[in-house]
PyMOL CGO cylinders between C-alpha atoms (Angstrom):
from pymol import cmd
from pymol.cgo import CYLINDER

trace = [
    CYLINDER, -4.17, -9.48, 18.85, -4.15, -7.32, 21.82, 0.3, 1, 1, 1, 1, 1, 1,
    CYLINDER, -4.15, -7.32, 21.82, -3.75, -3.65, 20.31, 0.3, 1, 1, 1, 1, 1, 1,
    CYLINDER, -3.75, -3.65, 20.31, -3.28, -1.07, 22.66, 0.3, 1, 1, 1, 1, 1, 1,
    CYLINDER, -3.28, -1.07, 22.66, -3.32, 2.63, 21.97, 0.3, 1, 1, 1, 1, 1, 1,
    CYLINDER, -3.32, 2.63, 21.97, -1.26, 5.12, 24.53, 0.3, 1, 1, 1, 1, 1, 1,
    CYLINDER, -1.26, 5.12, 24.53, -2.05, 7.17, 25.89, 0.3, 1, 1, 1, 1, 1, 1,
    CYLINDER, -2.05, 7.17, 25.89, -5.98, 6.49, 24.51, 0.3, 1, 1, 1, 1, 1, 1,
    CYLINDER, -5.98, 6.49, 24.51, -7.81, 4.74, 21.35, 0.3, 1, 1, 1, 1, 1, 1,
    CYLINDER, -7.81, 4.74, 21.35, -9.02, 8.57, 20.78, 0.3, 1, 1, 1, 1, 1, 1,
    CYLINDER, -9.02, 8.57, 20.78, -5.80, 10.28, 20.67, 0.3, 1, 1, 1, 1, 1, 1,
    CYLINDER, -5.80, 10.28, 20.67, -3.76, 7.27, 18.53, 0.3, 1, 1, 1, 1, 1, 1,
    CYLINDER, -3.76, 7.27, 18.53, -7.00, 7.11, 16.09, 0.3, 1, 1, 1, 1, 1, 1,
    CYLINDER, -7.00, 7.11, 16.09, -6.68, 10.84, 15.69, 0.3, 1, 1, 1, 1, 1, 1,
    CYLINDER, -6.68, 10.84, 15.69, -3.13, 10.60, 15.23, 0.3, 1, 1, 1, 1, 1, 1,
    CYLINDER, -3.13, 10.60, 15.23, -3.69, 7.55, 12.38, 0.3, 1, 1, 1, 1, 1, 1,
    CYLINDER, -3.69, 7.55, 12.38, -6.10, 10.37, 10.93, 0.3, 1, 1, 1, 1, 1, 1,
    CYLINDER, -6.10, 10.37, 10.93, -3.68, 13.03, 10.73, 0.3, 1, 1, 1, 1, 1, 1,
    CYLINDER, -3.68, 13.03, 10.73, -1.21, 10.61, 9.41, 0.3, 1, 1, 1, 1, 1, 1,
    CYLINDER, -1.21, 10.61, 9.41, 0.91, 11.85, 12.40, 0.3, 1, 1, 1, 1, 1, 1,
    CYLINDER, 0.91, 11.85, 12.40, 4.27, 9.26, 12.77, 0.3, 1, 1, 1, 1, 1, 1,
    CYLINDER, 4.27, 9.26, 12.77, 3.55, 6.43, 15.19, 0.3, 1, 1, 1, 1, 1, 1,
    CYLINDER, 3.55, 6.43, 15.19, 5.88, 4.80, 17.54, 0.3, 1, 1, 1, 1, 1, 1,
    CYLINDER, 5.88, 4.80, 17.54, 5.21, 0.90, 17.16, 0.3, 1, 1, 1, 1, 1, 1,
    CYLINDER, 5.21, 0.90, 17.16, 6.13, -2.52, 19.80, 0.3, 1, 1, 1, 1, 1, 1,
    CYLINDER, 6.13, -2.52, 19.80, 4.88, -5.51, 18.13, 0.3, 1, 1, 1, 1, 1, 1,
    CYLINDER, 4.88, -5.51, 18.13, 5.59, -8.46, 20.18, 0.3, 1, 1, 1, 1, 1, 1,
    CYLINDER, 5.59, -8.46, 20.18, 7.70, -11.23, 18.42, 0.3, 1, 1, 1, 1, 1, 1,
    CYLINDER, 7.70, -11.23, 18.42, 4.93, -13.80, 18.44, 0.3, 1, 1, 1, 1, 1, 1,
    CYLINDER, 4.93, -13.80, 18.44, 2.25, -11.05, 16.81, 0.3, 1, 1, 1, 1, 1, 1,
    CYLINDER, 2.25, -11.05, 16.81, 0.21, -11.24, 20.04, 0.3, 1, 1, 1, 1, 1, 1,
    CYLINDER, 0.21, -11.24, 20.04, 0.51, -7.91, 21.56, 0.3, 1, 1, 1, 1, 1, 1,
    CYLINDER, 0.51, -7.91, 21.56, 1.24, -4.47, 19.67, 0.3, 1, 1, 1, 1, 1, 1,
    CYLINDER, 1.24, -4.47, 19.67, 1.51, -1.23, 21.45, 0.3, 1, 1, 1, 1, 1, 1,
    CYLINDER, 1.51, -1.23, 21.45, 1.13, 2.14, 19.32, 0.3, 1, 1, 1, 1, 1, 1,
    CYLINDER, 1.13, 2.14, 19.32, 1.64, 5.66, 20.27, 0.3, 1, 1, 1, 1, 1, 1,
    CYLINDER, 1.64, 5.66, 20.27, 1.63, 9.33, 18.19, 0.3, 1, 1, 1, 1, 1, 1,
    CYLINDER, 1.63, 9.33, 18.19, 5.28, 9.59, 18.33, 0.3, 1, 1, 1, 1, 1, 1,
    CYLINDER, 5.28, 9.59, 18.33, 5.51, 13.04, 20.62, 0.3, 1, 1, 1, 1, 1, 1,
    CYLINDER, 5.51, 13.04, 20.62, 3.70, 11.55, 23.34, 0.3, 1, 1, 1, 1, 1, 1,
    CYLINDER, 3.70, 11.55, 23.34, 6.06, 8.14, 23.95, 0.3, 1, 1, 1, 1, 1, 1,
    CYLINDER, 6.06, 8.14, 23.95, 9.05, 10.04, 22.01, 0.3, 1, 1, 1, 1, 1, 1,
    CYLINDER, 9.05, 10.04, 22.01, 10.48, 6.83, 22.38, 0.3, 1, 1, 1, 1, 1, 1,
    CYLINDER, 10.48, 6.83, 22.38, 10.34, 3.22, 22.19, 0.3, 1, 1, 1, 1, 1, 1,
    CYLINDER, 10.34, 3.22, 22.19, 11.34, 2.20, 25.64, 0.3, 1, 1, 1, 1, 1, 1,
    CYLINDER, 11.34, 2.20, 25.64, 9.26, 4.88, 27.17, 0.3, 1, 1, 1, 1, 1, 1,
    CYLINDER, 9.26, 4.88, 27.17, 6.56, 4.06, 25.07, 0.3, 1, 1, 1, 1, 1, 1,
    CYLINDER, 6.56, 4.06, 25.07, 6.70, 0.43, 26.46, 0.3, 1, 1, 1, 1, 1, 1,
    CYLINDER, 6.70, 0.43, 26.46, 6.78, 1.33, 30.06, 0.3, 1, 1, 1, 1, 1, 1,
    CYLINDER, 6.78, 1.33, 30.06, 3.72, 3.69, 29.49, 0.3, 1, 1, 1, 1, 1, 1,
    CYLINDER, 3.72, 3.69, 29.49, 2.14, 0.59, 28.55, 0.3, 1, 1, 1, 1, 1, 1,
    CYLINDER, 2.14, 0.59, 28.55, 2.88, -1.32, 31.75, 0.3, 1, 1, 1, 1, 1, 1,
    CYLINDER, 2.88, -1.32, 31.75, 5.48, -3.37, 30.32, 0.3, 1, 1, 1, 1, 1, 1,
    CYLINDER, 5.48, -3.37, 30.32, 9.06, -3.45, 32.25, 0.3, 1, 1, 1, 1, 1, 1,
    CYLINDER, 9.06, -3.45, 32.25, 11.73, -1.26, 30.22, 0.3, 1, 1, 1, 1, 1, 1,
    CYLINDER, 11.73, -1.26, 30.22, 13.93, -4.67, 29.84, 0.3, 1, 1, 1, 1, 1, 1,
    CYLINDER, 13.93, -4.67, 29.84, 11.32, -6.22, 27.88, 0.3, 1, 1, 1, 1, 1, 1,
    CYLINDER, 11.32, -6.22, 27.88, 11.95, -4.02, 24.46, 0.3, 1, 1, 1, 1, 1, 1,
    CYLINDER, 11.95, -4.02, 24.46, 13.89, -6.81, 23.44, 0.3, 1, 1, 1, 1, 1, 1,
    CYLINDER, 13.89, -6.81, 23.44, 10.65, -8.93, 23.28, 0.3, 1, 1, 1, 1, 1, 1,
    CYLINDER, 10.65, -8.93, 23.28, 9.49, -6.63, 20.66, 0.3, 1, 1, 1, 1, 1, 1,
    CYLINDER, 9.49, -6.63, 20.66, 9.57, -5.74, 17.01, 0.3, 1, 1, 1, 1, 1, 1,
    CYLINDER, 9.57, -5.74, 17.01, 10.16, -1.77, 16.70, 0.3, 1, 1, 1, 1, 1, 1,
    CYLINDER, 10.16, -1.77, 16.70, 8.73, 0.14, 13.90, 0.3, 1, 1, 1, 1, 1, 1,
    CYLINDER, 8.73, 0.14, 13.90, 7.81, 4.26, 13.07, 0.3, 1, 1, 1, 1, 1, 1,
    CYLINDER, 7.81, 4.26, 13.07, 5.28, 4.48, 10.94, 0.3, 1, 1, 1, 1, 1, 1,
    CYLINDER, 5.28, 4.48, 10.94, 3.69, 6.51, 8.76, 0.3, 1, 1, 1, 1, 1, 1,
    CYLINDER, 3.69, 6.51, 8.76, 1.16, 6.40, 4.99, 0.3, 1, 1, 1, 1, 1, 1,
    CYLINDER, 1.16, 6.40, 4.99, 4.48, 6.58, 3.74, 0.3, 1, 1, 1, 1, 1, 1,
    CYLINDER, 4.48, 6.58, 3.74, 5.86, 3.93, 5.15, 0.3, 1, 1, 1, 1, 1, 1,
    CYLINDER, 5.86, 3.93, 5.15, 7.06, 1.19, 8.49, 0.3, 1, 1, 1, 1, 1, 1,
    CYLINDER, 7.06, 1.19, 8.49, 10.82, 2.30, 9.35, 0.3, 1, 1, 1, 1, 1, 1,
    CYLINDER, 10.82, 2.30, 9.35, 12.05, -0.84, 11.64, 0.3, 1, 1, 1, 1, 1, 1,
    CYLINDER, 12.05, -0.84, 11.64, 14.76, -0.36, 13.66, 0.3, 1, 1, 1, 1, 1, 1,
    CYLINDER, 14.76, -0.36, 13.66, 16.41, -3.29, 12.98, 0.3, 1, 1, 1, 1, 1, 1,
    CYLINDER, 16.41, -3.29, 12.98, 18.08, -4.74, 16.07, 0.3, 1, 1, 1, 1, 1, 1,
    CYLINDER, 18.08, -4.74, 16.07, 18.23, -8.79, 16.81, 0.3, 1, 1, 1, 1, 1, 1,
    CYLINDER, 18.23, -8.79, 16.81, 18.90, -9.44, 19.91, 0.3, 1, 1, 1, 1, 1, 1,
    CYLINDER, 18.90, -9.44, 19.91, 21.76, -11.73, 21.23, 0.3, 1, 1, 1, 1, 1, 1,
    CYLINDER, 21.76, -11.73, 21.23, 19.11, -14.50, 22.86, 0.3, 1, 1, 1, 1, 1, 1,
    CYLINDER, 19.11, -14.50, 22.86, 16.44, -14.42, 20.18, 0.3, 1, 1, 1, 1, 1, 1,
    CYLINDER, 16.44, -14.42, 20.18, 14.60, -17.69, 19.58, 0.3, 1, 1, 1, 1, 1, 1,
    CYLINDER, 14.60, -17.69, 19.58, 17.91, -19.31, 21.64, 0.3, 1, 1, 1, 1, 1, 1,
    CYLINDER, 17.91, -19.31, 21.64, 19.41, -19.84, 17.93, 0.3, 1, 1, 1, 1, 1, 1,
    CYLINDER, 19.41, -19.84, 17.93, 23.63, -20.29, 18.75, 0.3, 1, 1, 1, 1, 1, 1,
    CYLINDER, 23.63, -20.29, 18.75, 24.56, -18.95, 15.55, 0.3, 1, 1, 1, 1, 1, 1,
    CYLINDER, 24.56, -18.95, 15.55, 24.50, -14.40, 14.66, 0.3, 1, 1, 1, 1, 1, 1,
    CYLINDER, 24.50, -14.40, 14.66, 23.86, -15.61, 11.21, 0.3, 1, 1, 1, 1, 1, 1,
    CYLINDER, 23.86, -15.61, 11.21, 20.75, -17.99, 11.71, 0.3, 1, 1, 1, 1, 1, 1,
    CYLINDER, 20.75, -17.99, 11.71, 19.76, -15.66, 14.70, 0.3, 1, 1, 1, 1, 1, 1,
    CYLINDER, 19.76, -15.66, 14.70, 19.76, -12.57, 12.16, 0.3, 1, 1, 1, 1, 1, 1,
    CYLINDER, 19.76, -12.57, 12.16, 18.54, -14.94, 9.22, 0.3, 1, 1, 1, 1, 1, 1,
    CYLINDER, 18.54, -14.94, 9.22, 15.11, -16.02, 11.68, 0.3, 1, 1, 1, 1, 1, 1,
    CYLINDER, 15.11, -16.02, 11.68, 14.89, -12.32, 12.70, 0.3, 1, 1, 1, 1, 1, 1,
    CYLINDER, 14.89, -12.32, 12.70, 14.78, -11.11, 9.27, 0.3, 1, 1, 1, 1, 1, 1,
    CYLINDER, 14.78, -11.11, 9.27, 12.00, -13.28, 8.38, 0.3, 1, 1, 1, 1, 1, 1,
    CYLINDER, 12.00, -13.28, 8.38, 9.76, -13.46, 11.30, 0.3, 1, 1, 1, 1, 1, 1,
    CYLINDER, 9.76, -13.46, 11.30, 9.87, -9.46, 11.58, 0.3, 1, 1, 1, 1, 1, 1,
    CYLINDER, 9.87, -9.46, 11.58, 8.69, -9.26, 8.30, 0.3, 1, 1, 1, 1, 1, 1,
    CYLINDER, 8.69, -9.26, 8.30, 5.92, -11.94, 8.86, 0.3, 1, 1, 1, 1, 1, 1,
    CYLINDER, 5.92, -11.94, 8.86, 4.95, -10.37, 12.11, 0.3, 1, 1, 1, 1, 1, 1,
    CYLINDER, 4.95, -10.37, 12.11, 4.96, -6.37, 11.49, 0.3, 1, 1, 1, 1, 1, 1,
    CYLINDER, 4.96, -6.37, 11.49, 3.38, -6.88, 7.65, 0.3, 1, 1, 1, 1, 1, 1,
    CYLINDER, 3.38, -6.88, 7.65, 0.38, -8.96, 9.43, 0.3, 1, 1, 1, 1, 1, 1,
    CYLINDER, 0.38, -8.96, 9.43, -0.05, -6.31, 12.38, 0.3, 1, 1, 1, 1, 1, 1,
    CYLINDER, -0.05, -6.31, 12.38, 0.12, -3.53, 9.20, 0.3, 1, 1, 1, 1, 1, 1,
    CYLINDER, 0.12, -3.53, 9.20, -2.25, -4.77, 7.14, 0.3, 1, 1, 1, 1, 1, 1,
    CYLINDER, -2.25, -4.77, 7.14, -4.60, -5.34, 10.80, 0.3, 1, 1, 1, 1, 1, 1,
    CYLINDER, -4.60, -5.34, 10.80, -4.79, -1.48, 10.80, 0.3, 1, 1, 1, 1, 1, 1,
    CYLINDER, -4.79, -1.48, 10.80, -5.08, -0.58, 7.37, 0.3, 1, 1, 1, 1, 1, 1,
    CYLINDER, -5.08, -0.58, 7.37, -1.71, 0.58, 6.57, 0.3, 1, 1, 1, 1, 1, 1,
    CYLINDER, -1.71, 0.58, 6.57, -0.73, -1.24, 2.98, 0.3, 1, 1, 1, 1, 1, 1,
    CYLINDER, -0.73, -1.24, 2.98, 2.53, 0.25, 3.16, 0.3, 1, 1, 1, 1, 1, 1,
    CYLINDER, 2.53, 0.25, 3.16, 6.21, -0.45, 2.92, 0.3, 1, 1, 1, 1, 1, 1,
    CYLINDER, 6.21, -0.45, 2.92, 8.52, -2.21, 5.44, 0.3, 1, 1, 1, 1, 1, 1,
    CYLINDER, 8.52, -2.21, 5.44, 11.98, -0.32, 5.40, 0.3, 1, 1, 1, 1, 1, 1,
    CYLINDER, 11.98, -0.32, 5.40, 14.87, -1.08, 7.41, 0.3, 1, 1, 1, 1, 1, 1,
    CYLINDER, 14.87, -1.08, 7.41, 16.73, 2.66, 7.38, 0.3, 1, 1, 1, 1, 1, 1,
    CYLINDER, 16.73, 2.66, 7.38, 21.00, 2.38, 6.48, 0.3, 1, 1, 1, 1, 1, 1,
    CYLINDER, 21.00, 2.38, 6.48, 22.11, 2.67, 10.16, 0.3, 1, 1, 1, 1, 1, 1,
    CYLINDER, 22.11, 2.67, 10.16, 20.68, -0.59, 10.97, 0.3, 1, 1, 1, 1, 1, 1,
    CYLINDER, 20.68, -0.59, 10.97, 21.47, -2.64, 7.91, 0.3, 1, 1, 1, 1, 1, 1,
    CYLINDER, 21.47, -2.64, 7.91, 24.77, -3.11, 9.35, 0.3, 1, 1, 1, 1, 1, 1,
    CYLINDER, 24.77, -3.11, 9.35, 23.63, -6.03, 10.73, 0.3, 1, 1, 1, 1, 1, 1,
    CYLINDER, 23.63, -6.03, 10.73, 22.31, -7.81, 8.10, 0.3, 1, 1, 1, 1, 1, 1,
    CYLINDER, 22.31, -7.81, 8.10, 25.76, -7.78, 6.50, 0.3, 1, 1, 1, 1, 1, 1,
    CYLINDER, 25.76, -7.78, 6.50, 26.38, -10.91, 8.54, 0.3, 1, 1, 1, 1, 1, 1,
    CYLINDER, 26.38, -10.91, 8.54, 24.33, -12.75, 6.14, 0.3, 1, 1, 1, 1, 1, 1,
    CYLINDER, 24.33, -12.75, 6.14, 26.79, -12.68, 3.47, 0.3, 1, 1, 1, 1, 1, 1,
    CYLINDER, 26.79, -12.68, 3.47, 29.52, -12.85, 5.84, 0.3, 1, 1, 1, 1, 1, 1,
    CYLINDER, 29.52, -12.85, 5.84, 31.27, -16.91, 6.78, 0.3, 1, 1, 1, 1, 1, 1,
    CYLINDER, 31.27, -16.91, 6.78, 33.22, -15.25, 9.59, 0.3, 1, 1, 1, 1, 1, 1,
    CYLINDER, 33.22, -15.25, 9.59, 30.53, -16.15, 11.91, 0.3, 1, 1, 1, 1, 1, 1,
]
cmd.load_cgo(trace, "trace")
């Protein structure tokens, strides 16, 4: 995995140390993760253009805050992901492969903790349960 620390190893290992929250970008195939102490990205998309990436490739990425206490994922699938035709199927792969995926790159750096997906984006995991679709 390529791992890379913004702005420096030094200031994201002092961060881990300090058990500071972390802005996370985990790429959907697990090859490429992209961490940050959350003040100096503040936020995802910045965070991933800090990196080098382009600004439309967040939706190439799992996105997580993290913390000892715990991996918050904001929990959005997007509309092309893994070319699957059906939301349901689409959500149901997304689901599972983000847990695969972000409890692998967790357990790469230590962090034994928790994968949470916060109430304001569990909406769309209703379609699950949900034959309108």
């Amino acid at each position: 995995m390529d791992l890379i620390k913004y702005p420096s190893d030094d200031d994201v290992n002092k961060a881990m140390a300090a058990d500071e929250p972390l802005l996370v970008l985990i790429s959907f195939d697990g090859q490429t993760a992209i961490m940050s102490q959350i003040d100096d990205a503040m936020e995802h998309h910045i965070l991933l253009m800090n990196a080098g990436f382009k600004d439309t490739d967040i939706d190439k990425f799992f996105r997580i805050v993290l913390d000892r206490s715990g991996a918050d994922w904001t929990f959005i699938c997007p509309p092309d992901y893994k070319n699957i035709q059906f939301k349901d199927k689409r959500i149901e792969a997304f689901y599972k492969d983000g847990f695969t995926v972000i409890s692998t790159f967790l357990h790469s750096i230590g962090y034994l903790v928790g994968i949470n997906i916060p109430k304001r984006y569990r909406r769309h995991l209703d379609v699950l349960g949900n034959d309108t679709y």
